[in-house]
N, C-alpha and C positions, 0 to 999 in steps of 0.2 A: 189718487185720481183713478177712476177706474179706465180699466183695459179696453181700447176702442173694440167695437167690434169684426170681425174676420170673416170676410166674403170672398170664397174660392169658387174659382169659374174653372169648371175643368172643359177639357176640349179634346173631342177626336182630332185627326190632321185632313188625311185624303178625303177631299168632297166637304169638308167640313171650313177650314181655313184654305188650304192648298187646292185648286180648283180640278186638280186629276191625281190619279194614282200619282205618286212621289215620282216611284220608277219611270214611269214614261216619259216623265221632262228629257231625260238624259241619260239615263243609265238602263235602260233598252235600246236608245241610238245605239248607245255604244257598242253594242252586240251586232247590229247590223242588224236587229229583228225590228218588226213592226211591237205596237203594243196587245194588239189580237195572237200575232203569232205566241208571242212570251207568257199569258195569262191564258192561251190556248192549249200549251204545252202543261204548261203548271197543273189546271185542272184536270188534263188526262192523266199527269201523273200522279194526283191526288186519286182517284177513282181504281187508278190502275193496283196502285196499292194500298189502297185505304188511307191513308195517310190526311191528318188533323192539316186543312188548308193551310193555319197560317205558316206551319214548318214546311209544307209542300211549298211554297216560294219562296221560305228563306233557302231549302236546298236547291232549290233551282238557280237563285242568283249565283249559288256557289257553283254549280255544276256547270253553266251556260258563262260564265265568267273564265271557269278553267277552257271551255272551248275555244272561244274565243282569244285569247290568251290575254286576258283584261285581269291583271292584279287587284283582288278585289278586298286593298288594303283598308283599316280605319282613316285613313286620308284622302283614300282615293272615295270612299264614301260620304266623308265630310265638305269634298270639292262637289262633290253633286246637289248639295243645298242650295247653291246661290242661284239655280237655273230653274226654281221652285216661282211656277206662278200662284199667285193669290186670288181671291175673292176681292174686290171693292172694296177701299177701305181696312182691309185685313193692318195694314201696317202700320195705319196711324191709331188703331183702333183701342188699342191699350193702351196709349198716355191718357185719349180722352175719357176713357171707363176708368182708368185711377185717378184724375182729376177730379170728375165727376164725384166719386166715392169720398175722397177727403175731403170734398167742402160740405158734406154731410157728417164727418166723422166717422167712414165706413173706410175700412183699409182691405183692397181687392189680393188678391195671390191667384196667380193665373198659373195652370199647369195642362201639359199634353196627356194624355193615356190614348195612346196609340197602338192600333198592331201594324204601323207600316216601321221603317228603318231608323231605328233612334238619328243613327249613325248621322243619317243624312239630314236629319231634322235639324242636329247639332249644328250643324254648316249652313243652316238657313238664315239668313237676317232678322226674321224673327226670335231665334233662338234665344235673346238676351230677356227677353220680355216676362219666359217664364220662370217662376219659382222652382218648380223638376219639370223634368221632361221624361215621360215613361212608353217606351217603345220596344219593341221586338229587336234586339241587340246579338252579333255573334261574337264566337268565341274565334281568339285569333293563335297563330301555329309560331313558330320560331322564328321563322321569318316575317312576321306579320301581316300574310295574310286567313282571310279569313276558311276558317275548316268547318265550324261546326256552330248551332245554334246557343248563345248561352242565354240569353233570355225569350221566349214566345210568348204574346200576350194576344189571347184569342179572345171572341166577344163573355165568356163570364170570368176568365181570369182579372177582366176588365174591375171587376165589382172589388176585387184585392184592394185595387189601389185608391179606389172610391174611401175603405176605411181606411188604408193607411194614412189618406189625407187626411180626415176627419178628426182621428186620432192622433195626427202632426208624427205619425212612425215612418217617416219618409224612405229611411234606407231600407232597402229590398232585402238585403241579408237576413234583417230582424223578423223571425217569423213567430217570435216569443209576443212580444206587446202588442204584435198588431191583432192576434187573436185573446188578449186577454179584456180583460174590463176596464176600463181607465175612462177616467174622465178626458172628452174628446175634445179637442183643440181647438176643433170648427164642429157646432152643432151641422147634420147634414141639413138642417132645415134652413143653415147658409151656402148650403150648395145648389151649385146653380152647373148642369149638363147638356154641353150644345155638343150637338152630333148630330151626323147624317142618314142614318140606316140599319140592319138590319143588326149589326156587331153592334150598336152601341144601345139595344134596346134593354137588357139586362139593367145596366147601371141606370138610365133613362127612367124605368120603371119602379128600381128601389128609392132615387133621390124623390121621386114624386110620392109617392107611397109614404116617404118618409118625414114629407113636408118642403124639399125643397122646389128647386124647378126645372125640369127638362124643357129642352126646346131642339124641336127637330127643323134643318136646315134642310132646302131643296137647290138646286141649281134651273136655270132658265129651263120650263119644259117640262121639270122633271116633279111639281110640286103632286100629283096622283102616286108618287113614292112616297107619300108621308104620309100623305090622309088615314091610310087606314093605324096609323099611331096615335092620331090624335079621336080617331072614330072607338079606337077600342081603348080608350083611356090610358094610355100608356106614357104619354105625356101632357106637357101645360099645352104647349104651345108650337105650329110652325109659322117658320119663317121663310121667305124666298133667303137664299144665302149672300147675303148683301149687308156690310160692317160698316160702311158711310153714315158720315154725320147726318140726324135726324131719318134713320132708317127705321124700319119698323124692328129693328130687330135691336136698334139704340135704343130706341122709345120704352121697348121691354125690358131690356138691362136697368135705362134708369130709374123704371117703378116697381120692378126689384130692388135696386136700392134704397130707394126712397122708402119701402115698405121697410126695410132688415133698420134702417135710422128710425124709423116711426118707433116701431116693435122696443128697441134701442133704448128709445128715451121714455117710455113708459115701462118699462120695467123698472131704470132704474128711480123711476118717480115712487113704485111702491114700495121699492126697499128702502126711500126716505122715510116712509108713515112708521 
């Protein structure tokens, strides 16, 4: 019997699923900062020393955490997921996109590529939903808290994990098969890339390009952030960011699959003749 088909939905997090920066639900209270003051600081100290954005706020979480005297342990990071607000329908949204899928005979894998905090993601309620979860992760000291960056994934490091999906080389270590030639696990022309903005236009550009489908998400207000993505070809499709049943942004998932089952079953009609 042949191998049902394989529809992976990859997903940015902040603005994307999560409705603000991670950090500011909870772990910039904690500092006693505003969310301007903290992302204020970050980008001076970014400028100040040159320094690649997204390591400029993983050092600053670390740096303003020692201030404050906030132990900025793997725990104490996984406790700040459960204060994560969503988008509309965010959290029932992936039973009904994998139900939706098997009664066509399309099997979904939902996974993050993030550059905000694995850490925190991991402690989120949604956490269970995905397949990987890929995020800007640190490195932790003897005492367990956090010292130094061990993972950064900035907007083209982003395109790594686009193949490793593709290719099913999921572990990060392997940096042998995910650059070799292998037959790929998920054609990308089954991938399907919802993000919000400027970091996620790299990967958004190559799945289009390469036959799959991007789909840029706006929040209330903010949809003049996307237009010119979808003006300069860069993706399929926006959306207002809104995950509720019969949304337009449902409507689009389900004629994406409904097309990857079409495609599906005429293929395998010619390699009857």
């Amino acid at each position: 019997m042949p191998q049902k088909p394989i529809l992976a939905i990859l997903y940015d997090f902040d603005k994307t699923l999560c409705s603000d920066d991670m950090q500011n639900f909870s772990f910039i209270p904690s500092l006693g900062m505003t969310p301007a003051e903290f992302w204020g600081r970050t980008g001076e100290f970014s400028k100040k020393t040159n320094m690649e954005r997204i390591l400029s706020y993983m050092y600053m979480m670390i740096e303003t955490a020692k201030e404050k005297n906030v132990k900025l342990t793997r725990e104490y990071l996984n406790s700040l997921g459960k204060d994560l607000k969503y988008f509309e329908g965010v959290t029932t949204w992936f039973k009904r996109i994998n139900e939706y899928a098997e009664e066509r005979g399309i099997i979904v894998e939902h996974y993050i590529v993030s550059s905000g905090t694995k850490e925190i993601i991991d402690g989120s309620i949604i956490a269970k939903d995905f397949t990987r979860i890929y995020g800007c992760e640190f490195l932790y000291d003897e005492n367990g808290v956090a010292c130094w960056p061990r993972i950064a994934i900035n907007y083209t490091a982003k395109t790594q994990y686009l193949f490793r999906i593709s290719k099913g080389v999921l572990d990060e270590s392997d940096d042998d098969k995910v650059n070799q030639r292998v037959d790929k696990r998920i054609p990308i022309s089954n991938i399907v890339y919802i993000g919000d903005g400027l970091t996620d236009v790299p990967c958004m550009t190559l799945v289009k390009e390469k036959g799959g489908r991007s789909i840029a998400l706006y929040g209330k207000g903010k949809k003049e952030k996307v237009l010119p993505l979808v003006q300069e070809e860069r993706v399929n499709y926006i959306c207002k960011a809104d995950y509720r049943k019969d949304s337009r942004l449902e409507q689009i998932m389900k004629l994406i699959i409904e097309s990857i089952s079409i495609s599906s079953k005429l293929l395998a009609e010619e390699d009857t003749i």
